[in-house]
C-alpha positions as CSV (number, residue, x, y, z in Angstrom):
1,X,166.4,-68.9,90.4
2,X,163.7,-71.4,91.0
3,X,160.6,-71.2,89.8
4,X,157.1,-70.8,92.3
5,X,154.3,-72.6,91.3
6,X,151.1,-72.5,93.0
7,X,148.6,-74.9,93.4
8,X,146.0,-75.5,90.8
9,X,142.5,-74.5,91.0
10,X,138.8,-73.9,89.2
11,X,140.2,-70.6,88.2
12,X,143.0,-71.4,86.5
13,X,140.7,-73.6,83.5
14,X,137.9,-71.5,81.9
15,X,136.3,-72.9,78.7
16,X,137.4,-71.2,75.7
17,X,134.2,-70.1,74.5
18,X,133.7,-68.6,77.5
19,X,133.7,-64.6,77.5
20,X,136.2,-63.2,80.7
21,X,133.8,-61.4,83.0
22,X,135.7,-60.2,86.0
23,X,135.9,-57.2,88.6
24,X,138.5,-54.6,89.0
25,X,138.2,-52.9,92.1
26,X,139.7,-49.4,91.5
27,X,142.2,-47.5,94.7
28,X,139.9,-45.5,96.8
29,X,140.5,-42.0,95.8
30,X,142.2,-40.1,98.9
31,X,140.1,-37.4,100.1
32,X,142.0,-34.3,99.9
33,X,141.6,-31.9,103.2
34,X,142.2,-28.7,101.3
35,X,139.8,-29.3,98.2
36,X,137.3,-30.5,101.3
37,X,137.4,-27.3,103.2
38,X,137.1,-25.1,100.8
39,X,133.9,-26.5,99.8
40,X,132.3,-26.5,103.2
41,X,133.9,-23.2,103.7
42,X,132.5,-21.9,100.4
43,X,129.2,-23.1,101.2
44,X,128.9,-21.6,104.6
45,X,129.8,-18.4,102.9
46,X,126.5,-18.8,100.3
47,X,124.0,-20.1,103.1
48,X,125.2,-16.9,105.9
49,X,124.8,-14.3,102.5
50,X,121.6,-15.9,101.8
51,X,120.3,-15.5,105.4
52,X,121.8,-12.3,106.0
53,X,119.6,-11.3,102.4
54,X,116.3,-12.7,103.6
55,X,116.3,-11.5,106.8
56,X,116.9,-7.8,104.9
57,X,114.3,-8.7,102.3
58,X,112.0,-10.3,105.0
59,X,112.5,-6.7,107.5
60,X,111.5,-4.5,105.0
61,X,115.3,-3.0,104.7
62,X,115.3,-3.7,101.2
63,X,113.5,-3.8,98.5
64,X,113.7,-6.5,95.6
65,X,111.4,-4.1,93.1
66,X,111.8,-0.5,95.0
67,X,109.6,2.0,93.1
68,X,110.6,5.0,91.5
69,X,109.3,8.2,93.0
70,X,108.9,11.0,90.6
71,X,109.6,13.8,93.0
72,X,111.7,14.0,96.3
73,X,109.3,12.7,99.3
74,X,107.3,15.5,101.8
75,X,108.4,16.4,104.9
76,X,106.1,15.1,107.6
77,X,104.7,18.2,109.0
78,X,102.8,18.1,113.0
79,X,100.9,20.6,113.4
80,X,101.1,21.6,117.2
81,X,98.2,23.2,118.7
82,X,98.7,26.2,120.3
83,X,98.6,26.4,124.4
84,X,95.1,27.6,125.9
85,X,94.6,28.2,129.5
86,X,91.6,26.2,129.9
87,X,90.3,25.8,133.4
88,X,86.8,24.3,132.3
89,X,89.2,21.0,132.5
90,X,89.5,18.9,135.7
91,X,92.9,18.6,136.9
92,X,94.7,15.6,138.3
93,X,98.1,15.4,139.8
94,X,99.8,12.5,140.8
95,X,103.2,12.6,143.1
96,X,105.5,9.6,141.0
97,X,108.7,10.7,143.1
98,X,110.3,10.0,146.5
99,X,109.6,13.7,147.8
100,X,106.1,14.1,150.0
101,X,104.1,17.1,149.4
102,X,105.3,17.6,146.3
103,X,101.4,17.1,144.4
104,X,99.9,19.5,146.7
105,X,102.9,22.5,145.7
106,X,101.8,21.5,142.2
107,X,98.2,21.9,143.1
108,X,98.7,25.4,144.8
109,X,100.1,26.7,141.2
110,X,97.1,24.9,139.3
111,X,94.9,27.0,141.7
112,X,96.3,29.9,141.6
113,X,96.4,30.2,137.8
114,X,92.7,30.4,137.8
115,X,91.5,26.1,138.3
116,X,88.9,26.2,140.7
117,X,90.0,23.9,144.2
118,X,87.0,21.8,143.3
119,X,88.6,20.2,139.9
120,X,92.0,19.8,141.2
121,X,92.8,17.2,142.9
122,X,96.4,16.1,144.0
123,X,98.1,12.3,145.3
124,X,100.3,10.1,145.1
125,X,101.0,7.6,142.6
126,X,101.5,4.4,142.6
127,X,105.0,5.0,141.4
128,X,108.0,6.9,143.1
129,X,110.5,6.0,139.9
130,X,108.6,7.9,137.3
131,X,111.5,9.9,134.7
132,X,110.2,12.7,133.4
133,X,106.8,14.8,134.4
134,X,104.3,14.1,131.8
135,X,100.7,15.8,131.1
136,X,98.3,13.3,129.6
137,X,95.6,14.2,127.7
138,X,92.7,11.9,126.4
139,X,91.9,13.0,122.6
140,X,93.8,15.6,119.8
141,X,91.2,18.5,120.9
142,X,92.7,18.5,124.4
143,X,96.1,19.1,123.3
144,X,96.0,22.8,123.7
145,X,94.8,22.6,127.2
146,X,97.9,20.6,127.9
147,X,100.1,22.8,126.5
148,X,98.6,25.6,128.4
149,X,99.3,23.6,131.7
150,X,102.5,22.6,131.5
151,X,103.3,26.5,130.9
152,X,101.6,27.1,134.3
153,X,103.4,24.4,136.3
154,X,106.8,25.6,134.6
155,X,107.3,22.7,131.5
156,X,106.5,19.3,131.2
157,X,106.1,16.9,128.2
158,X,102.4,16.3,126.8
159,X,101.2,12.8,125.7
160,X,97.8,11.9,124.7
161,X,96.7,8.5,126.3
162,X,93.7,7.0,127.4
163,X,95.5,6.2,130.8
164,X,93.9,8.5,133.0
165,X,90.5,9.3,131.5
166,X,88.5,11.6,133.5
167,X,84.9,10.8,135.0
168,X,82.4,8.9,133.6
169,X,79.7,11.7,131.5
170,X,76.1,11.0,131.2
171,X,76.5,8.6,128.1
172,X,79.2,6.8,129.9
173,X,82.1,7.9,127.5
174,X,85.1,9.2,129.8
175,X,84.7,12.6,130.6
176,X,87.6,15.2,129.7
177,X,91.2,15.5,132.4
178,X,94.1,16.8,132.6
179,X,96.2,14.5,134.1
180,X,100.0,15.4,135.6
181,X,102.4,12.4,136.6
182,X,105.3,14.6,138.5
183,X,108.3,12.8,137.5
184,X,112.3,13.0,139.1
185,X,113.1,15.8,136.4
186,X,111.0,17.7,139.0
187,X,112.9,17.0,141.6
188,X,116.9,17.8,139.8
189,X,115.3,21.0,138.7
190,X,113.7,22.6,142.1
191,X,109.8,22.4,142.5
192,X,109.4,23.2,138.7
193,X,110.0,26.9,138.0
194,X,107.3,28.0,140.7
């Protein structure tokens, strides 16, 4: 078999006090698909637990240092005042439905529980979707007042907001109202229990 030989070069003659420096370049390591999803889908796993924890922490649904209570937590109590007919209070009803007329049926069972026609007054409101018939009522001492009136006009909820306060007293602080916003309920259930 004949022999190759290849043409000479400054390679093939190093000095022999020379030290050999030279360069291996190593294969490229193949990247492995399995080993490389199961790190990214280990680390989506840690970063969507780590989210999912903060946002609890962050919400107030847990607690990293929750304290101990010593005894079993009290029952919030509300104290409901007690209905009063009270007909000291101006009355204002407002018609938040699709039926005309319906304020001024409203206002003829507010009169005739002992109001006086002079503090009642009845319209429309600027409304005609309005759910449920509500009786607002401007601070905690006025709550029994609205109890007692939405006995008279056959139920209704009560909710104390500064929405409707009534006229303007001397020092300029809203004066006390009764104020009723007939709702739909009132029209499924009849003209409310009159």
């Amino acid at each position: 078999m004949p022999t190759t030989t290849y043409p000479k070069d400054r390679f093939d003659e190093l000095p022999a006090d020379s030290v050999r420096v030279g360069a291996h370049r190593a294969e490229n390591p193949r990247l492995r698909p399995a080993v490389l999803l199961f790190w990214a889908a280990a680390a989506v796993l840690v970063l969507v637990a780590v989210g999912i924890f903060g946002t609890l922490l962050v919400t107030g649904r847990i607690a990293l240092f929750p304290t101990s209570q010593s005894s079993a937590p009290a029952a919030e109590t509300t104290v409901d005042a007690e209905p009063v007919i009270d007909t000291s209070y101006p009355v204002l009803i407002l018609n938040a439905t699709t039926e005309r007329g319906l304020a001024n049926s409203v206002r003829d069972t507010v009169v005739g529980a002992g109001w006086s026609s002079d503090v009642v007054d009845a319209g429309e409101a600027g409304t005609q979707d309005f759910a449920t018939t509500t009786i607002y009522y401007l601070t905690a001492d006025d709550e029994g007042a609205a109890r007692g009136l939405a006995e008279v006009v056959g139920g209704a909820a009560i909710e104390m907001s500064d929405a409707y306060p009534g006229p303007t007293n001397e020092d300029g602080t809203p004066g006390k109202q009764l104020t009723i916003v007939l709702g739909a309920d009132r029209l499924q259930g009849g003209d409310g229990g009159e």
